[in-house]
C-alpha positions in Angstrom: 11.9 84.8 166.8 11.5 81.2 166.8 13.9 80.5 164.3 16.5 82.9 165.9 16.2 80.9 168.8 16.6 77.7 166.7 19.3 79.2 165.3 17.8 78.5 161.7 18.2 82.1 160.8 20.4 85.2 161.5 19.3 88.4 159.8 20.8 91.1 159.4 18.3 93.7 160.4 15.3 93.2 162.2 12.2 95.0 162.0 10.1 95.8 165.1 6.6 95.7 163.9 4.7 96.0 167.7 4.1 99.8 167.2 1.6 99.4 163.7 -1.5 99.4 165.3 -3.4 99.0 162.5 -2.1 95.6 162.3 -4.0 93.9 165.4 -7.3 94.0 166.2 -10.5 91.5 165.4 -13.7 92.1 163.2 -16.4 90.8 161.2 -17.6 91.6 158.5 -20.3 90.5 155.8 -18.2 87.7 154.6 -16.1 86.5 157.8 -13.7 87.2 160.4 -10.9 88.8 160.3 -7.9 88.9 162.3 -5.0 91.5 162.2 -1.4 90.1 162.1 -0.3 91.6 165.2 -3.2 90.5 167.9 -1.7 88.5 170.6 -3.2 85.1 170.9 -4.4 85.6 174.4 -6.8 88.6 173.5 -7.9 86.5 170.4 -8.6 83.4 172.8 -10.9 85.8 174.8 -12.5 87.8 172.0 -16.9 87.6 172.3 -16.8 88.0 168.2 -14.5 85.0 167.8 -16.5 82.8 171.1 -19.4 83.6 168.9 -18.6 83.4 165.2 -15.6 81.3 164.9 -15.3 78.7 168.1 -12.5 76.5 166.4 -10.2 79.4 167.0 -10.5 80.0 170.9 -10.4 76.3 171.3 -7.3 75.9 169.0 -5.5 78.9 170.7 -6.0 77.4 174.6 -3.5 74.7 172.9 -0.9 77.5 171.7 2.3 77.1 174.2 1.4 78.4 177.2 -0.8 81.8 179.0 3.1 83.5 179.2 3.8 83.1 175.5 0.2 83.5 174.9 0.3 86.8 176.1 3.2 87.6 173.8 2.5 85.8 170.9 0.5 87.0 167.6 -2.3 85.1 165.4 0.3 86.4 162.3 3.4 85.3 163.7 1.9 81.8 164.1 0.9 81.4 160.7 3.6 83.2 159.0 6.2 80.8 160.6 4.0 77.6 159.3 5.2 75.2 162.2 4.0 71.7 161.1 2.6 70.9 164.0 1.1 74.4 165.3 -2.4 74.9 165.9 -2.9 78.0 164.2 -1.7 77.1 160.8 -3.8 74.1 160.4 -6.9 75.6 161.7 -6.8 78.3 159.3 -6.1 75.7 156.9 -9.0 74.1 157.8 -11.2 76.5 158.0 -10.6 77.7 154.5 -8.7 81.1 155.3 -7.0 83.5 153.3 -3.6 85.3 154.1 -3.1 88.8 153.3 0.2 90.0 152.3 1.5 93.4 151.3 4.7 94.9 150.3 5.7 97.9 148.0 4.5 96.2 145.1 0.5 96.0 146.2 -1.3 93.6 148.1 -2.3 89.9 147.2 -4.5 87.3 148.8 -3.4 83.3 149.6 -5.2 80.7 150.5 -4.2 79.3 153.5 -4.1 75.8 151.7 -1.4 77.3 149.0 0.4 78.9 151.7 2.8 76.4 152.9 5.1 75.0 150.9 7.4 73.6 153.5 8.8 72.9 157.1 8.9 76.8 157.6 8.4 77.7 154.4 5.6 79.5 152.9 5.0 81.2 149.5 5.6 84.9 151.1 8.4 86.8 149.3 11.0 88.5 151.2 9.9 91.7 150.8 6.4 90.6 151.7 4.5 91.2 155.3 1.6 89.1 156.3 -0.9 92.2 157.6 -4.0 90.0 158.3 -5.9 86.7 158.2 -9.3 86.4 156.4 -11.4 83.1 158.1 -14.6 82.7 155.6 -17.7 82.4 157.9 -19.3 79.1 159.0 -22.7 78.8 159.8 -24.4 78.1 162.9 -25.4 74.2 162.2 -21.2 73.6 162.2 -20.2 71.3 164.1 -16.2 71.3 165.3 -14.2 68.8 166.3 -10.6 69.5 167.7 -8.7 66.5 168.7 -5.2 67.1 169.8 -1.9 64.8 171.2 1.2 65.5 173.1 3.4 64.2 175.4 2.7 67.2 177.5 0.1 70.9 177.8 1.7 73.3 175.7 3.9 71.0 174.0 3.5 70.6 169.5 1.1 67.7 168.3 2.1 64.5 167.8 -1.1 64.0 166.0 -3.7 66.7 165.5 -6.9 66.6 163.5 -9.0 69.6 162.6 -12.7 68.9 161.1 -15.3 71.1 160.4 -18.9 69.5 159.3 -22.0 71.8 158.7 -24.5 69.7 158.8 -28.3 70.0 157.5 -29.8 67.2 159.3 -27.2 64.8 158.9 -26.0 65.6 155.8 -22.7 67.0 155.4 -23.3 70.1 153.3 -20.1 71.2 153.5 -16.6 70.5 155.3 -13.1 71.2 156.5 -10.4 68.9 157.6 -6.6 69.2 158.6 -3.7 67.3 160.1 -1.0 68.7 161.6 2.2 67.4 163.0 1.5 64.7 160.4 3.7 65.8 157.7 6.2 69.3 156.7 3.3 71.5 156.6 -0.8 71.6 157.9 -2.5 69.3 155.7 -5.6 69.2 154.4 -7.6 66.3 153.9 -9.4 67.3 150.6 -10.2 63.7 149.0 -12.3 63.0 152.6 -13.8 66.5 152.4 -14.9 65.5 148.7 -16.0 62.2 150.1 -18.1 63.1 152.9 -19.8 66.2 151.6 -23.4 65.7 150.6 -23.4 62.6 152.1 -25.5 61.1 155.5 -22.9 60.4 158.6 -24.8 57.3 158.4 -23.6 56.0 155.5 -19.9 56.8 156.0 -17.8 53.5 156.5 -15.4 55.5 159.4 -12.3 53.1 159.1 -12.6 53.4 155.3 -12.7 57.4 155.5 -10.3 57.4 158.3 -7.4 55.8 155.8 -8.9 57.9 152.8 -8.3 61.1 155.3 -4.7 59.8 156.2 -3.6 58.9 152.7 -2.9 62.5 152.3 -0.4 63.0 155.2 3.2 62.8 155.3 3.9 61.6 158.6 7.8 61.2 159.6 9.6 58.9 162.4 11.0 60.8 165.0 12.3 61.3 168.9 9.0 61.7 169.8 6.7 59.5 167.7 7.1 57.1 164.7 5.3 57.5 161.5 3.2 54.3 162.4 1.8 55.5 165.9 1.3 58.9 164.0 -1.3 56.9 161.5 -2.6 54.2 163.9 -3.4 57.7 166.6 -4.7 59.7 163.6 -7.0 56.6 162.3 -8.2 56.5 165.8 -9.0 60.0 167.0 -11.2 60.0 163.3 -13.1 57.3 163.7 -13.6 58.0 167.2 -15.0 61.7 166.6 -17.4 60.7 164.1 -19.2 58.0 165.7 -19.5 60.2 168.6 -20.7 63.1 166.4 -23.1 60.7 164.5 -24.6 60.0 167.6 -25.3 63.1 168.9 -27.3 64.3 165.8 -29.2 61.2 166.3 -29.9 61.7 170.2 
């Protein structure tokens, strides 16, 4: 629908896909969350298994549009239309998730980080559906950091970082970063994931990592922001998280 209204596409016959129940709904299982295709991101935002298990995702989806589109839109249509600089994308890049799709041929799994291969464009063929999302659990000494700007509440990132740290005292044991609305898709910071992991937050120089974690984006000029603020805000907003995070493990 959002690219109807952009006028960026003009099927021929659209599917109404409300009516497959087995498509929406929320559970957890031994290895994760999972999160039907058709669950409106307002239940999601409100789910107890998500406020529980997977925090990122309430706190990513009070930054989706606004509570009216909330209440209409879907965790899969979201992610299937790979907006750049859209919450949901980059959080289930960062959080490592895989994208179920199905068609007449069988099922397959993506990972969310092989899934976009373009402004709107992902790897799903046309005769594909996207039927869930599969978000890998976290465990409970995670620490999450979403840092989002815009010009307005509800309106798409000019910068957004994602980050992810699971920390054993302070060492990073394991970790998830993404960008988004700095480049044509959600990007992942894997170089500063590499970097960090196994390492003490102590030892991290943060305007070093913050320009290793940057030198993966794409970041374009544009009405709303040039490709300079975008880096100069992202740098910031980095740095920025992980000193304050550094110091609250040693408080």
């Amino acid at each position: 629908m959002p690219l109807l209204a952009l006028r960026m596409a003009s099927p021929a016959v659209l599917i109404d896909i409300n009516p497959a129940g087995d498509m929406a709904g929320i559970t957890r299982g031994d290895h994760g969350v999972s999160i039907g295709a058709c669950t409106r991101q307002a239940d999601a935002m409100r789910h107890p298994t998500l406020a529980a298990h997977m925090p990122l995702l309430p706190q990513a989806l009070a930054h989706v549009g606004h509570y009216q589109t909330r209440a209409r839109g879907t965790i899969g249509g979201s992610i299937a239309l790979g907006e750049p600089a859209a919450e949901m994308p980059a959080s289930a890049v960062a959080l490592g998730a895989t994208i179920e799709l199905r068609s007449l041929r069988g099922t397959r799994m993506v990972p969310a980080r092989e899934f976009y291969i373009g402004p709107y464009m992902t790897v799903r063929a046309d005769d594909e559906v996207l039927i869930a999302v599969h978000y890998p659990e976290w465990s409970e000494s995670t620490h999450v950091v979403f840092h989002e700007v815009a010009r307005r509440a509800g309106d798409f990132a000019l910068v957004g970082l994602i980050m992810l740290l699971d920390l054993q005292a302070d060492i990073v044991v394991r970790a998830g970063i993404a960008w988004f609305g700095m480049g044509p898709t959600p990007i992942a910071a894997a170089a500063a994931e590499q970097a960090l992991t196994g390492r003490s937050l102590r030892e991290i120089a943060y305007a070093d990592f913050a320009q290793l974690a940057l030198s993966e984006t794409e970041p374009a000029d544009d009405l709303h922001a040039s490709a300079r603020y975008r880096r100069t805000v992202g740098a910031r907003i980095l740095e920025r998280n992980l000193r304050t995070l550094a110091k609250e493990i040693e408080a």
